[in-house]
C-alpha positions as CSV (number, residue, x, y, z in Angstrom):
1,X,138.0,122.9,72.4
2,X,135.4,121.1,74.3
3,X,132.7,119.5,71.8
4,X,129.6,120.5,71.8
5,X,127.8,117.3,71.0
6,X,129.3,113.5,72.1
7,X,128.0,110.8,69.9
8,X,128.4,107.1,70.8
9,X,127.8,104.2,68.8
10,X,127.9,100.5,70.2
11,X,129.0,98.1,67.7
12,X,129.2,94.1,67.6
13,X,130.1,92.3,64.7
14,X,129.4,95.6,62.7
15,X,132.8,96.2,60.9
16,X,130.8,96.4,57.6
17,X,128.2,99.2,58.7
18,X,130.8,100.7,60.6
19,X,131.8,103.1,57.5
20,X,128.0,104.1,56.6
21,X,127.6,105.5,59.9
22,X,131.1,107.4,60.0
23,X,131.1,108.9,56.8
24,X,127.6,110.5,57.6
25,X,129.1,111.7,60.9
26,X,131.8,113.1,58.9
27,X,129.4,115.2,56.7
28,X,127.4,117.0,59.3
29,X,127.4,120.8,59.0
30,X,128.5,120.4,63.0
31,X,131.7,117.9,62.5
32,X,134.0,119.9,63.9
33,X,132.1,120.6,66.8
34,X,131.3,116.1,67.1
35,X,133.3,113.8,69.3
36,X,132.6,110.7,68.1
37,X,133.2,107.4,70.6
38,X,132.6,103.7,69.3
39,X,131.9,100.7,72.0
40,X,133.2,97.7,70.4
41,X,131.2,94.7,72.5
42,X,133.4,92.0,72.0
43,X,133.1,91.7,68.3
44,X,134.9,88.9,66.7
45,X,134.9,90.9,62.9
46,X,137.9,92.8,63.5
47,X,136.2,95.7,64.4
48,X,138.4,97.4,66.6
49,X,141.5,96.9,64.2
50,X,139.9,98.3,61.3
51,X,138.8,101.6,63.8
52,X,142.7,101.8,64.6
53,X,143.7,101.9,61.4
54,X,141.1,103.3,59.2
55,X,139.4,106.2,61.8
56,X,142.0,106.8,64.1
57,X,140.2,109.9,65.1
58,X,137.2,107.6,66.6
59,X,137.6,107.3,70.3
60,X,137.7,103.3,70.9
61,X,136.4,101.5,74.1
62,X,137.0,97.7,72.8
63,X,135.4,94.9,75.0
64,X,136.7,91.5,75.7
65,X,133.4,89.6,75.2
66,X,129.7,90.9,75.2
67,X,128.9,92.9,77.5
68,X,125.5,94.2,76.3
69,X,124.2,97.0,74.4
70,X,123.4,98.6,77.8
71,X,126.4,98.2,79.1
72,X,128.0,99.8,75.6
73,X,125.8,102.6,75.3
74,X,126.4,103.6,79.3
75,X,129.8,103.6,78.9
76,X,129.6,106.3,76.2
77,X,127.3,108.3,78.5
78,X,130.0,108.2,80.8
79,X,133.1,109.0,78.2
80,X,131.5,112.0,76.8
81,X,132.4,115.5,77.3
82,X,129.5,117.6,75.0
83,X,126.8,119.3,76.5
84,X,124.4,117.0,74.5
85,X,125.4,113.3,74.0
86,X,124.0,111.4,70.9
87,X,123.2,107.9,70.7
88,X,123.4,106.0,67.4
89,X,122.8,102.3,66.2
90,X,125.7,101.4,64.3
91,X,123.0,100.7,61.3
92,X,122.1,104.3,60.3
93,X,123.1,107.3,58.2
94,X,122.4,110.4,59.3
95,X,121.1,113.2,56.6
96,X,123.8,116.2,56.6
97,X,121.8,118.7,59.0
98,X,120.5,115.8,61.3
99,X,121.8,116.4,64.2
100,X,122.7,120.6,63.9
101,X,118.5,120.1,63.5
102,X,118.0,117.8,66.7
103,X,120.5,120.7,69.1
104,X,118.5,123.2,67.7
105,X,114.8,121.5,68.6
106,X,116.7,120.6,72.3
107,X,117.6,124.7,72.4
108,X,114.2,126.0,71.5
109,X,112.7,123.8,73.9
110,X,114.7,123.5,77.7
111,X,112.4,121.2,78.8
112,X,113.3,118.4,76.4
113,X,115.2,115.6,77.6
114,X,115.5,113.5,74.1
115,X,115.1,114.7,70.8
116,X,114.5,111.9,67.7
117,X,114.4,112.7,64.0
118,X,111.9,110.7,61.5
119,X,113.7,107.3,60.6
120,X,113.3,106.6,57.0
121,X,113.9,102.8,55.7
122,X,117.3,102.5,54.6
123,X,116.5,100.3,51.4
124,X,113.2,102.2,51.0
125,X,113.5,106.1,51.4
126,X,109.6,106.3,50.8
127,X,108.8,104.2,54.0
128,X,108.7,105.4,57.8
129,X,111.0,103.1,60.0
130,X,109.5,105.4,62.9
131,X,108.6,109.1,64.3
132,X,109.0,108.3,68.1
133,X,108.6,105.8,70.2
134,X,105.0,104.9,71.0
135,X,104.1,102.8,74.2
136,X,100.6,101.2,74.9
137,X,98.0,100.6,77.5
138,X,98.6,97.5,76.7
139,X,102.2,97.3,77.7
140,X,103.9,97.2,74.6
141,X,106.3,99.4,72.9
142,X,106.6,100.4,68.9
143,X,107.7,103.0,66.4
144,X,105.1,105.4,65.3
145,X,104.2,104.8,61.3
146,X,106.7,102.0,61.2
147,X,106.6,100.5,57.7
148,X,103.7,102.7,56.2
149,X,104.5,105.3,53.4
150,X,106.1,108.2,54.2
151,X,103.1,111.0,53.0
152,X,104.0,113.8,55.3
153,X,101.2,112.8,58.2
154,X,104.5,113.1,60.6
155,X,105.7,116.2,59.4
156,X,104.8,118.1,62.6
157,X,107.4,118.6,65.3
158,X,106.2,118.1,68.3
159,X,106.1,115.9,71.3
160,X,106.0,111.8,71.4
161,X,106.4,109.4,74.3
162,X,109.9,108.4,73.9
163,X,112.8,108.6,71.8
164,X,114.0,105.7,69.7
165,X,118.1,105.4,70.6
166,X,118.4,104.6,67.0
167,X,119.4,107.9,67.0
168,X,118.7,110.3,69.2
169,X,120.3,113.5,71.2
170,X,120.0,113.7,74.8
171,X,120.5,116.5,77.1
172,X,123.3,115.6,79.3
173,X,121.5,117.2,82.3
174,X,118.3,115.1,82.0
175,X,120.9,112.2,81.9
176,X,122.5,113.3,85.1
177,X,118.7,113.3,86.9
178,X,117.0,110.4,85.0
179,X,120.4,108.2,85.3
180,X,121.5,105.9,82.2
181,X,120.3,102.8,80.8
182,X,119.3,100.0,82.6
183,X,122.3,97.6,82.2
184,X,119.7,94.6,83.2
185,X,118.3,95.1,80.0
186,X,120.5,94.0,78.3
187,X,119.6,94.5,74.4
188,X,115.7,96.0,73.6
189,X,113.5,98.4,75.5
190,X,116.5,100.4,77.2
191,X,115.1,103.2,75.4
192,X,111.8,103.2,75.9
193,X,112.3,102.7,79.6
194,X,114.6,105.8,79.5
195,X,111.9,108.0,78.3
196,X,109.6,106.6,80.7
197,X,111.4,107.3,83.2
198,X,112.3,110.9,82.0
199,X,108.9,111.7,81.8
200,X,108.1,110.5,85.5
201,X,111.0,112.8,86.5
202,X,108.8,116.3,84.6
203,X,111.2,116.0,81.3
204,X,109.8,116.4,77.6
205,X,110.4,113.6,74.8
206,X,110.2,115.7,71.7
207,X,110.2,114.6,68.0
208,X,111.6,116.8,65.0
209,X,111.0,115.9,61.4
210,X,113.3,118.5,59.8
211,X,116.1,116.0,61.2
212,X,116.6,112.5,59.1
213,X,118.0,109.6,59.5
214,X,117.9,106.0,57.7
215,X,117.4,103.1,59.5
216,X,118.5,99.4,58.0
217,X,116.9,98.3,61.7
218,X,118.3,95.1,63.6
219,X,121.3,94.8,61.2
220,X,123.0,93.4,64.3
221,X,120.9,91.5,66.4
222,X,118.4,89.9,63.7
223,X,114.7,91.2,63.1
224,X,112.0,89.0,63.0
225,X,110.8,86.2,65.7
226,X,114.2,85.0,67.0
227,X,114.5,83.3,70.4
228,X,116.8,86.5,71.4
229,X,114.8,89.1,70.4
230,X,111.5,87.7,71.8
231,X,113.2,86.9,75.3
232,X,114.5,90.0,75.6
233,X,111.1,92.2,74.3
234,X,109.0,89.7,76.7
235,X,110.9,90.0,79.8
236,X,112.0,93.9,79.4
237,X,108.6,94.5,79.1
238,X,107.9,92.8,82.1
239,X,110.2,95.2,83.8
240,X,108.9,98.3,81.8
241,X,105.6,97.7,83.9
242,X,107.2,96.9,87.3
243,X,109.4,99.8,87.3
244,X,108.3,102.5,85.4
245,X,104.3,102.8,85.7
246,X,102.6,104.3,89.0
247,X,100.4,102.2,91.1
248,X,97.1,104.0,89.9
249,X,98.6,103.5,86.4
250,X,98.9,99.8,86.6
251,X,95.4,99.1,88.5
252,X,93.1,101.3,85.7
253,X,94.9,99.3,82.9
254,X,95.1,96.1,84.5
255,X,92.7,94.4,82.0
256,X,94.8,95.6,79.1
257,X,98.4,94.9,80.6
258,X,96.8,91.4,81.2
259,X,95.5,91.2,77.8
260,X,98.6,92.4,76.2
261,X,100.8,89.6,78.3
262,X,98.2,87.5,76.9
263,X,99.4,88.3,73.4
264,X,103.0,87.6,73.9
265,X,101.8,84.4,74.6
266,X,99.7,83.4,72.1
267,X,102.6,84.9,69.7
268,X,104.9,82.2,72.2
269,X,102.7,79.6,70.7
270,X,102.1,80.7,67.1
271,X,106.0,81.0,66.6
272,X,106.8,77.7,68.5
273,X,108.8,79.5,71.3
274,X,107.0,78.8,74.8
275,X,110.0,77.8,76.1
276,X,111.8,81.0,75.1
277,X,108.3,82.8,77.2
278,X,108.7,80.5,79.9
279,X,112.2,81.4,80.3
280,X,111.5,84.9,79.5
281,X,109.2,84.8,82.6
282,X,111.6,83.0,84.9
283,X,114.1,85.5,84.2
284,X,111.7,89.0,84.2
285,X,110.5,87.2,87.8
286,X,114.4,86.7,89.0
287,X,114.9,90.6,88.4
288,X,111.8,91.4,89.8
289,X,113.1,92.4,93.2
290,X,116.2,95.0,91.5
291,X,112.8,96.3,89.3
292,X,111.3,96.7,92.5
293,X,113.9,98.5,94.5
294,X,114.7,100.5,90.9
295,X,110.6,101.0,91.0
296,X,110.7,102.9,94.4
297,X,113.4,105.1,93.3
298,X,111.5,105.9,90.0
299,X,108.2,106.3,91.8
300,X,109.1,108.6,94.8
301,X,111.0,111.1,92.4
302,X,108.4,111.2,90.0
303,X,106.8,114.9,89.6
304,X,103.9,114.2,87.3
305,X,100.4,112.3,88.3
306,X,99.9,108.8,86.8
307,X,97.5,110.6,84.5
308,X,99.6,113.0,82.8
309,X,101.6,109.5,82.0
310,X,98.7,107.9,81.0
311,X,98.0,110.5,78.1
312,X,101.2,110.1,76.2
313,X,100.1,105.5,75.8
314,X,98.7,104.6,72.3
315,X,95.2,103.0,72.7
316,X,95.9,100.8,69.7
């Protein structure tokens, strides 16, 4: 029987989240109706042994080195056979009804692309890890309510900008037209320039707090100020701007996509990491012509005015 639902999970080094993960993928009410595929990037753990022996009935797609969570997380767009396709970090555990809750809020609205349940903390269950992806005029990307108290001021389904790929269900024909992840990418912001993109092309980004999920967030690749993570925040976001916002877009918030670059590198000096901006820039400015050629794809497909865009950014 075909599933009806695909997830993928891309893994490095993640042997000992692997089973948190699994087991809550075990206990959905929709199981029986869930593929589930794991990318193993290269890890050096013994990740992909342990899947053989202890989940056989995990699909495994085991890399030689590090490929890149893009890369990962393509692949499994590519692998699956559901009619929706999840994406999960490999740092999560899904409540029981999670994702039967996610299909349904995809079915009762066909316009949806993404749908994202509210991410609890995974050591605090009274704390928001995030309701949706927020992005600003200012160029920058977050989690709505990430780290306040969860008292019910998300409780509302209802649209957001984007989808955090923490975990979130996708609608395998808004994959087909938006295309997948942008391998360039690397690690960070692949998400948010998905929805982006998504919402350029006429598609919905909805969010559905019936649906629950805890997040330990960056149990892989580090939280906090770390070379990699800045680099890769810095110059995605570069790329965000280049590729996925209109021409009118960019010239009314000019002032406020300069400001916010000016940020990034004030936090470049306050955490001692100008080189890492620097090199963050020369790299972002490499790229910038496949940004650009990915930009006029975007741009001339794109069925909503810069406007309706505009409406979804944050002005915090």
């Amino acid at each position: 029987m075909q599933p009806l639902l695909t997830v993928t999970i891309a893994t490095f080094d993640g042997r000992e989240l692997l089973p948190v993960v699994l087991d809550s993928l075990r206990a959905q009410t929709i199981a029986e109706r869930v593929e589930v595929v794991v990318i193993d990037d290269g890890s050096s753990d013994g990740t992909a042994e342990w899947l053989r022996e202890q989940r056989p009935e995990v699909e495994l797609i085991a890399h030689e080195g590090n490929l890149g969570v893009t890369r990962s997380l393509n692949e499994g767009l590519q692998l699956a056979r559901g009619e929706f396709i999840a994406l999960l970090n490999n740092d999560v555990e899904l409540a029981p009804d999670c994702l039967e809750r996610l299909l349904a809020d995809l079915r009762a609205h066909p316009r949806a692309a993404v749908s994202t349940p509210k991410l609890l903390d995974f050591g605090d269950r009274t704390r928001l890890d995030g309701a949706g992806d927020t992005y600003s005029r200012w160029g920058m990307a977050t989690r709505r309510g990430h780290g306040d108290p969860d008292r019910g001021q998300y409780d509302a389904a209802e649209q957001v900008m984007g989808a955090c790929a923490a975990v979130a269900v996708y609608r395998r024909e808004a994959i087909e037209q938006v295309g997948g992840m942008d391998e360039g990418f690397f690690a960070y912001l692949e998400d948010v320039d998905w929805s982006l993109r998504a919402r350029l092309a006429g598609w919905e980004c909805r969010y559905e707090p019936a649906a629950v999920a805890f997040h330990m967030g960056s149990a892989t690749l580090g939280s906090g100020p770390s070379a990699f993570n800045l680099f890769h925040v810095w110059r995605n976001g570069i790329w965000v701007i280049a590729k996925d916002l209109p021409g009118g877009t960019i010239l009314r918030l000019a002032p406020f996509l300069l400001a916010g670059q000016g940020w990034h590198l004030w936090n470049a000096i306050r955490h001692r990491q100008l080189r890492t901006w620097a090199r963050a820039w020369r790299s972002a400015l490499a790229g910038l012509p496949r940004a650009l050629s990915a930009r006029r794809r975007i741009q001339s497909s794109r069925t909503i005015a810069p406007r309706e865009l505009e409406r979804w950014f944050s002005r915090r």
